[in-house]
C-alpha positions as CSV (number, residue, x, y, z in Angstrom):
1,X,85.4,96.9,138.9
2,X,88.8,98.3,138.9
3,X,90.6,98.5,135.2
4,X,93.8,96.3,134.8
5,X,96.5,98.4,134.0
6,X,100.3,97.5,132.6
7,X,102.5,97.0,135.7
8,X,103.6,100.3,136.6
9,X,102.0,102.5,134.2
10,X,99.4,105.1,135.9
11,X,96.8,106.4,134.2
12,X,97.9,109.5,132.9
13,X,100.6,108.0,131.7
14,X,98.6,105.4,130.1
15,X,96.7,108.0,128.3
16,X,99.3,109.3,126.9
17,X,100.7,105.9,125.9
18,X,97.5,105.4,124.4
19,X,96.9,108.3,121.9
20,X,101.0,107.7,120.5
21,X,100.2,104.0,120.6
22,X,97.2,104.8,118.3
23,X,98.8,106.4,115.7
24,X,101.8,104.2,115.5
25,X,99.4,101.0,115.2
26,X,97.7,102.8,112.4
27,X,101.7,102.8,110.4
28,X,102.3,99.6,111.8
29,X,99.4,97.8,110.0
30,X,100.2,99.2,106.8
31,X,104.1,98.5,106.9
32,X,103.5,94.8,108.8
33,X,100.7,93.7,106.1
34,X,103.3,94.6,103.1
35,X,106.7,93.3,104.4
36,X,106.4,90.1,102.3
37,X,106.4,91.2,98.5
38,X,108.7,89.6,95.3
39,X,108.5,86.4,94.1
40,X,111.5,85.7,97.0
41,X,109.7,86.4,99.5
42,X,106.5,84.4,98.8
43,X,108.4,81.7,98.3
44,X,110.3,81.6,101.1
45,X,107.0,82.3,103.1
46,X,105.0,79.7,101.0
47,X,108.1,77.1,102.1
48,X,109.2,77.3,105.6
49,X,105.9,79.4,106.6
50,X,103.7,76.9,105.5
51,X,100.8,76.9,107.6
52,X,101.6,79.8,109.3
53,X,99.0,82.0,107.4
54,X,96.2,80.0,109.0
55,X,98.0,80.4,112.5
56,X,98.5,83.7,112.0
57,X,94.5,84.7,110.7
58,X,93.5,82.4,113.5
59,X,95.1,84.3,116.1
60,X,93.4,87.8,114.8
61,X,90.4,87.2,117.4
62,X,92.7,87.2,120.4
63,X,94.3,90.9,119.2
64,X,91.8,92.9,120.9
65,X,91.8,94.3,124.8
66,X,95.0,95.1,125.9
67,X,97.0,93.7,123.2
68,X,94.7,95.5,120.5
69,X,98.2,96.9,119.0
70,X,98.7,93.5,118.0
71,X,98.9,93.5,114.2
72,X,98.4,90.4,112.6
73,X,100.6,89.7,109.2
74,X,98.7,88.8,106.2
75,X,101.7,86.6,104.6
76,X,104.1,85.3,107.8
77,X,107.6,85.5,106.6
78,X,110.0,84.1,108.2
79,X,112.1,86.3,110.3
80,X,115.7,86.0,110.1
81,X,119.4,87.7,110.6
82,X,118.3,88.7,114.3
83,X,121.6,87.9,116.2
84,X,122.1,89.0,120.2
85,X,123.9,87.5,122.9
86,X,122.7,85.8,126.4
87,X,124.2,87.0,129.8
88,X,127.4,85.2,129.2
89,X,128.2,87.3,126.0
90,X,127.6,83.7,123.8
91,X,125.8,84.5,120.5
92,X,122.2,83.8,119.5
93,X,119.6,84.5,116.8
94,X,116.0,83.6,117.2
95,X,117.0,80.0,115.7
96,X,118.0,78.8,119.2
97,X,114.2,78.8,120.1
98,X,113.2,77.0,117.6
99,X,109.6,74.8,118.5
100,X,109.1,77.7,120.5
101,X,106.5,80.5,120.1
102,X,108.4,83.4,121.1
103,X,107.0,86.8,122.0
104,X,110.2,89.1,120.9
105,X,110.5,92.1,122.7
106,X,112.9,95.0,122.4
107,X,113.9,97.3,125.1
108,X,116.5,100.0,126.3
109,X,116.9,101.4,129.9
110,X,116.6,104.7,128.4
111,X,113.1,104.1,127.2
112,X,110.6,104.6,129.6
113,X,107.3,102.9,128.0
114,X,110.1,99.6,128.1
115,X,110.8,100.2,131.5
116,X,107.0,100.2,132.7
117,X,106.6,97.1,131.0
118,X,109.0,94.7,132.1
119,X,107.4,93.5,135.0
120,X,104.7,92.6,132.7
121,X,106.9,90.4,130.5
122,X,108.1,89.0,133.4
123,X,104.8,87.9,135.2
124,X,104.1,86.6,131.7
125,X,107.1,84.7,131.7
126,X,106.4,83.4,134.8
127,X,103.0,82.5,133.9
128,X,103.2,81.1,130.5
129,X,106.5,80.4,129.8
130,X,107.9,76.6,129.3
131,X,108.4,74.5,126.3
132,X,105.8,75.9,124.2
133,X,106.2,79.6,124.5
134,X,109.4,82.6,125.6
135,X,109.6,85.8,126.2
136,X,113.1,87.0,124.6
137,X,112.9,90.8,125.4
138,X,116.4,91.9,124.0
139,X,118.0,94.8,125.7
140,X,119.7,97.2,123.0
141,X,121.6,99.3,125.2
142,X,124.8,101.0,123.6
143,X,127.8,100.3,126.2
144,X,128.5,98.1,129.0
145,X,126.2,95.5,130.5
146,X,126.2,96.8,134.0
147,X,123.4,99.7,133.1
148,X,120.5,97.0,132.2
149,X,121.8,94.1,134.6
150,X,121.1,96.5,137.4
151,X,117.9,97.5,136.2
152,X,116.7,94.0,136.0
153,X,118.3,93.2,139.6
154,X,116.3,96.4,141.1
155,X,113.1,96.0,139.4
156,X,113.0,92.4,140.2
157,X,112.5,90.8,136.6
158,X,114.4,87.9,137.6
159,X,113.0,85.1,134.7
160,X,114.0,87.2,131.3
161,X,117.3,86.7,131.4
162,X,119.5,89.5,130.2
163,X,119.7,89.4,126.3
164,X,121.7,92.3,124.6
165,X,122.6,94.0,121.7
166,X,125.0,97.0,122.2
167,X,125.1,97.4,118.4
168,X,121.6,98.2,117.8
169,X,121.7,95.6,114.7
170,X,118.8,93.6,115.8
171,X,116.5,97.0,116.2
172,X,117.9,98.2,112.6
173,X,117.5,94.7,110.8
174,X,113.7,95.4,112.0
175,X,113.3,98.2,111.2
176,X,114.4,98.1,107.8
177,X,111.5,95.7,107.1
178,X,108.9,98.1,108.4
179,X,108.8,96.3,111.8
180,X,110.1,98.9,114.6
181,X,109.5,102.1,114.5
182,X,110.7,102.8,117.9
183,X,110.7,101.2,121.4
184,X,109.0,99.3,123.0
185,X,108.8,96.6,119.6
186,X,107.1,93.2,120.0
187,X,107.0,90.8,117.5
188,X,104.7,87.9,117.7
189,X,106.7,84.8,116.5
190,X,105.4,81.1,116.2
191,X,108.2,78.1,116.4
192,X,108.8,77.7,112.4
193,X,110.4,81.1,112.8
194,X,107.8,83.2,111.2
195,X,106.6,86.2,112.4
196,X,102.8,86.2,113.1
197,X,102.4,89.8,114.6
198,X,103.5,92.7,115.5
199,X,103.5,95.5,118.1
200,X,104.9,99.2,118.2
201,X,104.2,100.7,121.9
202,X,103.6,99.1,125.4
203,X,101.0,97.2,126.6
204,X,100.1,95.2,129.3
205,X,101.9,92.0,128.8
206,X,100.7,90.5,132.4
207,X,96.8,91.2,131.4
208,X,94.5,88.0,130.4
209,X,94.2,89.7,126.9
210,X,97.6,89.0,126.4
211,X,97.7,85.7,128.0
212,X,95.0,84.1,126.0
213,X,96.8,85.5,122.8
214,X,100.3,83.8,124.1
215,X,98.0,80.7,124.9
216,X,96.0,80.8,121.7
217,X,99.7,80.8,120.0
218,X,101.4,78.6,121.6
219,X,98.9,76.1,122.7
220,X,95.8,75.8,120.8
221,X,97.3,76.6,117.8
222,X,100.3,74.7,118.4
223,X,103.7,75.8,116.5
């Protein structure tokens, strides 16, 4: 049986991928399971995140395979303060997907784990997005547009959309909270607003591991 594979990734470079992958999962789980803490922030969780905890413990089965980076939150908080603009330069936070479970992904044409996986995203955009679910991978390129629009155009993801942040705010706000610790990031994100997951490192976004989490998330589960 051959071994699915992210798009574009070959195995040594998968190894590699791997082993860093490994170690930044390991930091991940420690930072993502203590995010929420303070009265505040249980409160705010216990409030807009209700039901989310049950979602989000629910979901834990479904981090395993390829998307075994996955970490799952103990307390969903929601996440907020995340503001990027579409192609046309209008602004956006993560509230304009509201009812949406959103897979969050952050990218740069200068990182090349991101560029491997966004054909992934992209089949898995094509495959399971709709009313229900997105992928919003947002490009945080410093400059002009014209670097990762024609990155996008030669690769052929042609159903992300181009979603930018040339200040590097969104990538900062995350990481601040013990959510990015470099590129590729992928938060896990159900349609209250509230994060469920989340991912340092590549993986392969296009594999059924990762479609039955999506699905689990944004179907079975509901929002």
């Amino acid at each position: 049986m051959t071994e699915k594979r992210p798009s574009g990734l070959f195995p040594a470079k998968l190894v590699a991928i791997a082993a860093i992958a490994g170690v930044i999962a390991g930091a991940a789980a420690v930072y993502v399971k203590q995010t929420v803490s303070g009265n505040g922030a249980e409160t705010a969780a216990a409030g807009q995140c209700e039901g989310s905890v049950a979602r989000a413990s629910a979901l834990t089965p479904y981090m395993t395979g390829d998307v075994a980076a996955m970490v799952p939150v103990e307390q969903p908080k929601p996440i907020e303060g995340l503001t990027f603009a579409d192609a046309s330069g209008k602004s956006m936070t993560t509230a304009d997907f509201a009812g949406k479970t959103v897979l969050l992904n952050l990218w740069a044409t200068w990182c090349v784990p991101c560029r491997e996986e966004m054909p992934a995203l992209n089949n898995l955009q094509k495959a399971a997005g709709g009313e229900t679910f997105q992928v919003l991978a947002i490009n945080i390129d410093t400059g002009d547009v014209e670097k990762p629009k024609t990155f996008l155009e030669e690769t052929g993801v042609d159903a992300l959309g181009l979603y930018r942040d040339a200040s590097m705010g969104v990538f900062n706000n995350l990481k601040k909270q013990g959510l990015a610790f470099g590129l590729p990031a992928t938060l896990l994100i159900d349609g209250k607003g509230c994060l469920l997951g989340a991912m340092n490192g590549p993986a392969a976004w296009d594999s059924p591991d990762a479609k039955a989490l999506v699905g689990a998330a944004s179907t079975a589960i509901g929002i």
